[in-house]
C-alpha positions in Angstrom: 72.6 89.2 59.1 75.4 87.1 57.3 78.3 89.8 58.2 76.8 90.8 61.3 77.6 87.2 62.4 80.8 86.9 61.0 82.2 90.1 61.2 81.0 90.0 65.0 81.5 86.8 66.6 81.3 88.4 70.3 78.6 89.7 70.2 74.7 87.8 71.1 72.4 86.8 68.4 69.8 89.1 69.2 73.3 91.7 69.2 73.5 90.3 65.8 70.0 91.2 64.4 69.7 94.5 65.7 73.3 95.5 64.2 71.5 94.0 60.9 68.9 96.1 61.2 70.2 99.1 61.7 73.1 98.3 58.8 69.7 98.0 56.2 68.1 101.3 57.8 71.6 103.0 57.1 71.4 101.6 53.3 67.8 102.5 52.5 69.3 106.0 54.0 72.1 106.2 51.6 70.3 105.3 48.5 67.5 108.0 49.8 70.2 110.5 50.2 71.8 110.1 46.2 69.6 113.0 44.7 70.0 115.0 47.4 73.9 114.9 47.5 74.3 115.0 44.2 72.1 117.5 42.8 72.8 119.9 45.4 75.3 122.7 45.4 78.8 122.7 47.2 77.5 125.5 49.6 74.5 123.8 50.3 76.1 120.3 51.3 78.8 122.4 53.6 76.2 123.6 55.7 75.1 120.1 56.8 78.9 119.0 57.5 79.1 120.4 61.3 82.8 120.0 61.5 86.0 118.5 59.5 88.1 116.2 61.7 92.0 116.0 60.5 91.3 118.7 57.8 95.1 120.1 59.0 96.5 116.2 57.7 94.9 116.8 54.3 95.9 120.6 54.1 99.5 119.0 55.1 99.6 116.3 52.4 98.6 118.7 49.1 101.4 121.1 50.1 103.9 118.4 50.4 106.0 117.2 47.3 104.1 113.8 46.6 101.1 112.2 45.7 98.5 111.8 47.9 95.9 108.4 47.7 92.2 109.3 49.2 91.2 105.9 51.0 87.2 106.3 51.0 86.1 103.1 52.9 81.9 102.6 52.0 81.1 103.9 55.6 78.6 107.0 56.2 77.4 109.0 53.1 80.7 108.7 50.7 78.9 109.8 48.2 78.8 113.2 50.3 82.3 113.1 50.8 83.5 113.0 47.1 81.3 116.2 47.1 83.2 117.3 49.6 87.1 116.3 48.7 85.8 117.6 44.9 85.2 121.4 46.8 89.3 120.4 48.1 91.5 119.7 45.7 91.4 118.2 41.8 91.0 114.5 42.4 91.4 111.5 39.6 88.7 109.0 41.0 88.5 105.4 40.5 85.0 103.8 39.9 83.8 99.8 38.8 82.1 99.8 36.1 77.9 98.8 36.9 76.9 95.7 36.0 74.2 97.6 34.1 75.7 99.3 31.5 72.9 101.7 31.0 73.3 103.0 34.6 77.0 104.1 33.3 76.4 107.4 32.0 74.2 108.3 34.8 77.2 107.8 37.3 79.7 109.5 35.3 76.8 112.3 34.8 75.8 112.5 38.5 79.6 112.4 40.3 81.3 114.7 37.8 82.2 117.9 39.7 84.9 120.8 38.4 87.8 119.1 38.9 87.2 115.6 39.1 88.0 112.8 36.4 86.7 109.5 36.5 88.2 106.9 35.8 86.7 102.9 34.7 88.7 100.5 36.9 90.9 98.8 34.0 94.5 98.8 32.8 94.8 101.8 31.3 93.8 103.4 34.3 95.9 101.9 36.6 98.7 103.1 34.5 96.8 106.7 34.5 96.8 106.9 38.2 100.5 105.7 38.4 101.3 108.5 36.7 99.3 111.3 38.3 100.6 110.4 41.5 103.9 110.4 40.1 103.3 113.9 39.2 102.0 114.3 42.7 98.5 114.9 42.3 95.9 113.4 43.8 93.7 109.9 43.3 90.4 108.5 45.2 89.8 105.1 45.5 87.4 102.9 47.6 89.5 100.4 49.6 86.5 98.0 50.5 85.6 96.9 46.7 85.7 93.6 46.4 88.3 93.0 43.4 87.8 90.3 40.7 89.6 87.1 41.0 93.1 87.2 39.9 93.3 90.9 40.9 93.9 90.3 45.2 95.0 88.6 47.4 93.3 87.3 50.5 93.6 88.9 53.9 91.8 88.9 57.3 88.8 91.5 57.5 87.4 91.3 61.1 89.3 87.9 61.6 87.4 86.5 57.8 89.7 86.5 55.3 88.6 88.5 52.2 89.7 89.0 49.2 91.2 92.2 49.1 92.6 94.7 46.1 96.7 95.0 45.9 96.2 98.1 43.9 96.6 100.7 46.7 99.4 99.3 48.5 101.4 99.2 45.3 100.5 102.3 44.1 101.4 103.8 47.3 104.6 102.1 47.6 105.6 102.7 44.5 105.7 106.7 44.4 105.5 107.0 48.2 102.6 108.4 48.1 100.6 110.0 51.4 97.7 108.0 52.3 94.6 109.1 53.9 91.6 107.4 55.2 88.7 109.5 54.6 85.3 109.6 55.6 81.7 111.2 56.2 80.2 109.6 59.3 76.3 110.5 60.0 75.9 112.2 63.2 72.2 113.0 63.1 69.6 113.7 60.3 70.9 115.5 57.9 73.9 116.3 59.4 77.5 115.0 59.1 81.3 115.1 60.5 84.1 114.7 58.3 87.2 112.9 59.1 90.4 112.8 57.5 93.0 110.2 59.5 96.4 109.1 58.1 97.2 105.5 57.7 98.0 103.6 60.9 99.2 101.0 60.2 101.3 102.4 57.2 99.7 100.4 54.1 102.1 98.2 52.5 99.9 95.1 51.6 96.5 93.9 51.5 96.3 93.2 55.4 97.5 96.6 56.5 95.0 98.5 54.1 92.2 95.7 55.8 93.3 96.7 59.3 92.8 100.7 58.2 89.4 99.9 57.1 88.1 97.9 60.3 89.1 100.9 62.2 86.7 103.0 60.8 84.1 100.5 60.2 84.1 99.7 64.0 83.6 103.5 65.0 80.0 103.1 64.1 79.6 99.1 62.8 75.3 99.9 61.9 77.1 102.8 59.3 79.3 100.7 57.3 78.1 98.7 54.2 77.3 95.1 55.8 74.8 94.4 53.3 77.6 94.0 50.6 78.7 90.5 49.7 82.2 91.5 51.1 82.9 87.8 51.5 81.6 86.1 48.6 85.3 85.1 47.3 86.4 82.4 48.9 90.0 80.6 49.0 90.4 77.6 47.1 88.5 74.7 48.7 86.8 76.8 51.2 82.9 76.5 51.5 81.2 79.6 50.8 79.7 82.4 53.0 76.6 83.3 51.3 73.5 81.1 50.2 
């Protein structure tokens, strides 16, 4: 209900609640969804995508001569679409490590696909992903995570500011890389539309990759992740958001 509220201001609080509720619905639907999607073969998932919007952009950005950085926003079923982009193209993906360390194994076991390394968000792989994308391949990272302090910078996210990761703007920047925003939006049960947009804005910073987010988030507001803490980092002196 927090988000809801902060996130959007215009709208009533009874607005408010419902948007809550069907935010939690879409959750409980995503964690329902996990053995599904990822037990499941590639031909099987395909047949519940009913169409690929943008496919042309991505098709576009592996032919060209640079690196290309998948910006995969925690709206609809991601997990569905890193089955997907896995089917695409070879992919080096950035994940945060759980807080539970047992549940470690089982991620890396469960997301692995022909093609697809994973890689723990530290150093070394921030140097690792420089250097695939200088070699023009392609990365995967989720735009939305909330980075550690010391590791952002803050930036307006529907009007709150947020701390929000620098790694994708430099990264991008610095091998002028092709950046998509990618996506698997639910359209009914069981069934799903891909969409594949380019950046617009162009992402230089922390606020331009914010702005890229909110634009998908606001196609369908009940399917992006407002039950995550999203706000929890606060600037310095500023009262906090969450109980």
């Amino acid at each position: 209900m927090r988000n809801a509220a902060l996130c959007f201001p215009e709208l009533s609080a009874a607005e408010q609640r419902q948007l809550a509720k069907r935010a939690v619905v879409q959750t409980v639907q995503s964690v329902f969804e996990l053995p599904w999607i990822w037990t499941r073969s590639s031909a099987t998932l395909q047949a519940r995508i009913d169409a690929v919007q943008g496919f042309e952009l991505l098709k576009h950005a592996l032919l060209a001569n640079r690196g290309v950085i998948i910006a995969a926003p925690h709206f609809g079923a991601w997990e569905l679409l890193n089955r997907w982009l896995a089917a695409q193209t070879p992919m080096s993906v950035l994940y945060r490590q759980p807080k539970s360390a047992w549940l470690e194994p089982l991620l890396i076991k469960c997301r692995a696909a022909p093609g697809v390394s994973l890689l723990r968000a530290e150093p070394s792989a921030v140097r690792t992903l420089l250097k695939r994308l200088q070699a023009r391949l392609v990365i995967g990272i989720l735009p939305d995570q909330q980075p550690k302090a010391g590791e952002g910078e803050f930036a307006d996210f529907f009007g709150v500011p947020a701390l929000t990761m620098t790694l994708l703007p430099k990264l991008a920047l610095r091998t002028n890389a092709c950046v998509l925003l990618c996506s698997a939006q639910r359209t009914a049960k069981g069934r799903f539309v891909i969409c594949i947009e380019a950046a617009e804005p162009i992402v230089t910073n922390a606020a331009s990759l914010n702005a890229n987010v909110e634009r998908i988030a606001r196609r369908d507001p009940s399917q992006y992740q407002l039950t995550y803490k999203r706000f929890s980092m606060r600037p310095e002196g500023a009262e906090k958001r969450y109980l």
